[in-house]
N, C-alpha and C positions, 0 to 999 in steps of 0.2 A: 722514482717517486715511491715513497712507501705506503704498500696496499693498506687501505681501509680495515678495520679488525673490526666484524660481525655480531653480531649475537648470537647466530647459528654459531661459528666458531667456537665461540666461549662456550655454548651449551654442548656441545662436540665433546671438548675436553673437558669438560666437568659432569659430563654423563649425565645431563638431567636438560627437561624441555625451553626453548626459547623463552614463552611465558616466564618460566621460573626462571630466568637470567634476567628478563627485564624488571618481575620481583623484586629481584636481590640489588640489583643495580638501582632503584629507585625506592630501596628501605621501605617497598611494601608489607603487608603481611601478610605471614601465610608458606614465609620459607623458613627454616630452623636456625638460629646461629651461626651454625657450625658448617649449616650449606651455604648460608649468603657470604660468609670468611673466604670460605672458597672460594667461590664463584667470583669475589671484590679482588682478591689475589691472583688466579685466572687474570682479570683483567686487567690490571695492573701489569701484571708479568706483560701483556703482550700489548700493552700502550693503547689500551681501549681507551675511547674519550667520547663523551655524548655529546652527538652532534648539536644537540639540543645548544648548548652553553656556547657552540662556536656557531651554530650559522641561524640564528633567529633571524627570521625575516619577514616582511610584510606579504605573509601567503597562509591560505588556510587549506586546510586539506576536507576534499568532500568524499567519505567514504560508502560507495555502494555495495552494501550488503547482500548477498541472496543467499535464500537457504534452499529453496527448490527452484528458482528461477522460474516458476509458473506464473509469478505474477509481473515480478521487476523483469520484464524484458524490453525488447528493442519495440517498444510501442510509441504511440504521438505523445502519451502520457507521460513518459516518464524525459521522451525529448523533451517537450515541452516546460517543465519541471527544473532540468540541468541549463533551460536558457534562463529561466527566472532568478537562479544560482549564478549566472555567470555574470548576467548584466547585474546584479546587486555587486557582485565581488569587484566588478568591473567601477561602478558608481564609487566603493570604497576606496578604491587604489587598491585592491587587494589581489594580489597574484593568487588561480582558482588552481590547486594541483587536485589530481581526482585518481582513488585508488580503487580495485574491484577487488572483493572478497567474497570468496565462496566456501562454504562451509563443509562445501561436499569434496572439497581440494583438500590433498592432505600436509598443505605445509600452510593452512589458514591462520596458527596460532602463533607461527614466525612474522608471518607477514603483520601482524597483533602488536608482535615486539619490537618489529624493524620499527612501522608507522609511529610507534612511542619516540622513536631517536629522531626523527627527520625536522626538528626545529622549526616547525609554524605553529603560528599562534594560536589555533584553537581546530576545532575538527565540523563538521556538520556532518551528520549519520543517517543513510538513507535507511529507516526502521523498518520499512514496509512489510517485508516479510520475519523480523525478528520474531522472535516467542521469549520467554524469561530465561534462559540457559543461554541465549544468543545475546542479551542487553546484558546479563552478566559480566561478556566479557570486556565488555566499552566500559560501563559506568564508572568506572575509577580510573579512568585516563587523566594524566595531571593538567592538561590544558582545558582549557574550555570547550566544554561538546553540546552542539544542541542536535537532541536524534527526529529526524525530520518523517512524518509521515506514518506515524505509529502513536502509543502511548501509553506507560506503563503507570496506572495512576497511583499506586504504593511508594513510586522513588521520588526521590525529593532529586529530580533534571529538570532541565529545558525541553521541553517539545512542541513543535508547533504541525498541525495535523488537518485534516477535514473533519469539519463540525459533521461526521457522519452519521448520528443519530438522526441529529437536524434533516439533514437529507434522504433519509429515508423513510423518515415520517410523512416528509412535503411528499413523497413521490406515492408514498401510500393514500396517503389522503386526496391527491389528485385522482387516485383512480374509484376511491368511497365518493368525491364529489359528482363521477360520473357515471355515479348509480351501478358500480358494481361492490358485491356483496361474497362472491368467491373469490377471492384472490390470493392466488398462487404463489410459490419462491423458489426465483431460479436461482439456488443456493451453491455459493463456492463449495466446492469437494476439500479445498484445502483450506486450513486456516489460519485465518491474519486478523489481527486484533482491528482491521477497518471494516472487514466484512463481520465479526462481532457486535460491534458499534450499530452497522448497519439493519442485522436482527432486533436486536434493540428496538430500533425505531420502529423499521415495519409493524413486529408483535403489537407495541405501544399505540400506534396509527391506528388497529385492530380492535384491541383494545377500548381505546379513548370511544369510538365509535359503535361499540357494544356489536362487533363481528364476531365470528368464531376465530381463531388460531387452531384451524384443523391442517396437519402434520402429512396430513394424507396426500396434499396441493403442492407438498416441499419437495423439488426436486434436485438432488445433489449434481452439479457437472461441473468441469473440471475447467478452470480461468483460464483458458485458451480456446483458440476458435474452432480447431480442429477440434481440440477435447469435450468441448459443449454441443458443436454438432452430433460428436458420436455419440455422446451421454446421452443426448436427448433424443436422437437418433433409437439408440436400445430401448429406451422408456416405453415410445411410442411402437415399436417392433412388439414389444411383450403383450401390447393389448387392452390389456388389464386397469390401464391407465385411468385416473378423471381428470378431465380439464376443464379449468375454472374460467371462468370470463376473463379473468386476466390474471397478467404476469410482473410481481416487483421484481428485476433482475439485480445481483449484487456488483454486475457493473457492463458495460454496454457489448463489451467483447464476451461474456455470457450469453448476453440478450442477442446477440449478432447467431452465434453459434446458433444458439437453439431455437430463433426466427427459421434460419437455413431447414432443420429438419421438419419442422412443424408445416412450410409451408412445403415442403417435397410429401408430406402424409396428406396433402389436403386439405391444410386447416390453415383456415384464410386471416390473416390480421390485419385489422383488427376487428372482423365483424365478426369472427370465431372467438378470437383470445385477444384482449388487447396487453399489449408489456411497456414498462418504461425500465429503462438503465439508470446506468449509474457513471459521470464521468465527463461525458458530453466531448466524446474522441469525433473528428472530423468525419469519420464516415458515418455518424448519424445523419447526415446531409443526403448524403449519395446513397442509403440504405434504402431497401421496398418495403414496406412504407419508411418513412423517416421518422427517425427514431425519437419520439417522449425521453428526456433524461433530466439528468442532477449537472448541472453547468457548476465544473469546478477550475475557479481560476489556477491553473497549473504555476504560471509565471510568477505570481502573486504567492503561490505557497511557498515557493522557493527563492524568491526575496525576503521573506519573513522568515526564513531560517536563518539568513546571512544577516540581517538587521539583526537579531537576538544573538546572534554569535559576535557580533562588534560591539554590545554591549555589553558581553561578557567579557567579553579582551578587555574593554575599557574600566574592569572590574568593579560594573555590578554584580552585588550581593544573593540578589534573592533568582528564586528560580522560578518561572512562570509554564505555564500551560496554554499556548495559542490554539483558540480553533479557529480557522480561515471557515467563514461561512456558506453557503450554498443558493444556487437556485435551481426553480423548474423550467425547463425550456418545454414550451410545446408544441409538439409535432403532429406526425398524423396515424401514428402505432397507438391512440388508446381511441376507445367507441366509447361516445356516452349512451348508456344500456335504455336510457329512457328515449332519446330520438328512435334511436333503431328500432324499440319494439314498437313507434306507433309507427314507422314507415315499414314493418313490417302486417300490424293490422293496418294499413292504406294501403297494398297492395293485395292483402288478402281480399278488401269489399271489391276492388278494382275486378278481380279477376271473377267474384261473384256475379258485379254488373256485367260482365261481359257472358257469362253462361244464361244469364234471363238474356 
C-alpha cells in the first residue's frame, strides 16, 4: 500500500514551514510565486493529494487549544462543556473528532497544517485561552469554524461565549445588595479575554452604584487551586494586607483557592469576607461554606457551538456573536452586612444586660 505523502514531508523538501505548504497548497496569501511553484511541484512529484477532495465526511473536528493550560484543564468545566459538544454532534448525526493543540509544543503549526487536510466539514475551536496572535492562526481556515468560548469583537467569525459581563455584574451587585460597600478582586494572574469581560462588569457593578474602584482590594492569583491558595497564601503572609468585606472571584476554582488560605489566617467566611465565584463547578456544593456563584450552563454552551457550526455547513452567510446568559446561585459564602451588624449590637446590649 503506498504511504500517505505529508505536509511535514513536502515542507522537509522544500525547506520552508508546514504552515507555508498548506499556504501554497491552498492558494493562500502570503507565499511568493516562486515559493508556492515549488512547493505545488514538490507535491505533484510525490503524488500529494488533499485529503480534503477524497474523504469528506459527515464529522466535525473540535479543536482544543491551550496556550498556558492554567485555565483549559481536566476540570468539571470544561468536561462538562465537550458533553454538551458531543450530544449536539451526536443529535446531528455528526461524527465528533477532537484534536489538542498546544502552543508551548514545538510541532503546533504542523498540526495547524495536517488539521487543514483531514476532510470534515467544519471545525469548533475551543478559544478560551486564545489572545490575537493565537486566533490568527485559525481565522482563515477554509471550512467553517466557530471558536467557542472566547471573543475577538474586531473579526468578522462565529463565536458563541458567556455573556461574562452580564455575570459579573449580577455577581457584583448581589454582594452592593447585601450592603457591602468594599469589595474586593480575586483577580486571574493570567489573561483571557473572559476574565476581561468579567472586570468589565464588576468595575461597571461599582460604578453603576457610585462605589470606589479602589485597586488596592485587587488581588492577582493564579487559575488554579494550588496557585490561588499560594497567592493568597503570600498576600496574607506579608501583612500589609486590607481586606474588604468581600470578594468578587474571577471564577470558583480562585475563589476555592483563596477561601483555603484566608480561612488557615483566621479569617472566617463569610462573617469576616464574604466571596462569590464564577462558574458554578460541583464543588460549590461540598465547599465550607458553599459557594455564592455565576451558574453557567456548560452543556448548553457547547451545543450552541455545534448548532451555529451546522448552520454554517448548511451555508449560512452571515456571522453571529452568541452570548449564552447567566445566573446567581445562592449560597451561604456572602453576609448581608446589615443583619450582621445589628446581631452584632444584639449581642453587644446582651452582654451589657448581663454585667448590671
Amino acid at each position: 500500500m503506498k504511504k500517505k505523502v505529508s505536509v511535514q514531508e513536502i515542507a522537509r523538501l522544500a525547506n520552508v514551514s508546514p504552515a507555508t505548504v498548506s499556504n501554497a497548497l491552498n492558494n493562500k496569501p502570503g507565499v511568493s510565486e516562486r515559493t508556492r511553484s515549488r512547493i505545488k511541484s514538490i507535491a505533484q512529484e510525490l503524488g500529494y493529494k488533499k485529503s480534503r477532495e477524497r474523504n469528506k465526511h459527515a464529522a466535525v473536528r473540535i479543536i482544543i487549544y491551550k496556550r498556558s493550560g492554567l485555565v483549559v484543564a481536566d476540570t468539571p468545566f470544561f468536561a462538562y462543556l465537550i458533553e454538551g459538544l458531543h450530544q449536539q454532534c451526536r443529535a446531528a448525526k455528526l461524527e465528533m473528532l477532537m484534536t489538542h493543540i498546544t502552543r508551548d509544543e514545538g510541532d503546533y503549526l504542523s498540526q495547524i497544517a495536517e488539521i487543514e487536510q483531514d476532510g470534515v466539514l467544519g471545525y469548533v475551536i475551543l478559544a478560551t485561552e486564545m489572545l490575537d496572535k493565537d486566533f490568527a492562526l485559525f481565522k482563515d481556515l477554509r471550512q467553517p469554524v466557530v471558536f467557542l468560548d472566547s471573543c475577538f469583537p474586531y473579526e468578522n467569525q462565529d463565536f458563541v461565549l458567556i455573556n461574562n459581563i452580564q455575570g459579573a455584574y449580577i455577581a457584583t451587585k448581589h454582594l452592593i445588595d447585601e450592603g457591602h460597600e468594599q469589595i474586593g478582586y480575586l483577580q486571574s494572574s493570567v489573561y483571557i479575554n473572559n476574565f476581561g469581560e468579567r472586570e468589565q462588569g464588576f468595575v461597571q457593578a461599582l460604578m453603576n452604584h457610585n462605589l470606589a474602584v479602589d485597586r488596592s482590594l485587587w488581588y492577582q492569583l493564579e487559575p488554579t487551586l494550588d496557585g490561588a491558595y499560594r497567592d493568597m497564601q503570600a498576600v496574607l503572609a506579608r501583612g500589609n494586607y486590607k481586606l474588604p468585606t468581600s470578594f468578587f472571584a474571577d471564577n470558583d476554582i480562585i475563589a476555592f483557592g483563596a477561601m483555603s488560605a484566608l480561612k488557615e489566617f483566621g479569617i472566617r467566611i463569610p462573617q469576616d469576607v464574604s466571596i462569590v465565584g464564577f462558574d458554578d463547578m460541583p464543588y460549590c456544593e461540598i465547599s465550607d461554606p458553599k459557594l455564592t456563584t455565576i451558574h453557567v450552563n456548560k452543556q448548553q454552551l457547547g451545543a450552541a457551538a455545534v448548532k451555529r457550526l451546522v448552520e454554517k455547513i448548511n451555508d449560512c452567510k452571515t456571522t453571529q456573536k452568541v452570548a449564552v446568559n447567566v445566573d446567581l446561585v445562592k449560597r451561604h459564602s456572602v453576609m448581608n452586612r446589615q443583619s450582621f451588624s445589628m446581631q452584632g449590637a444584639g449581642n453587644k446590649m446582651q452582654e451589657a444586660k448581663s454585667i448590671r
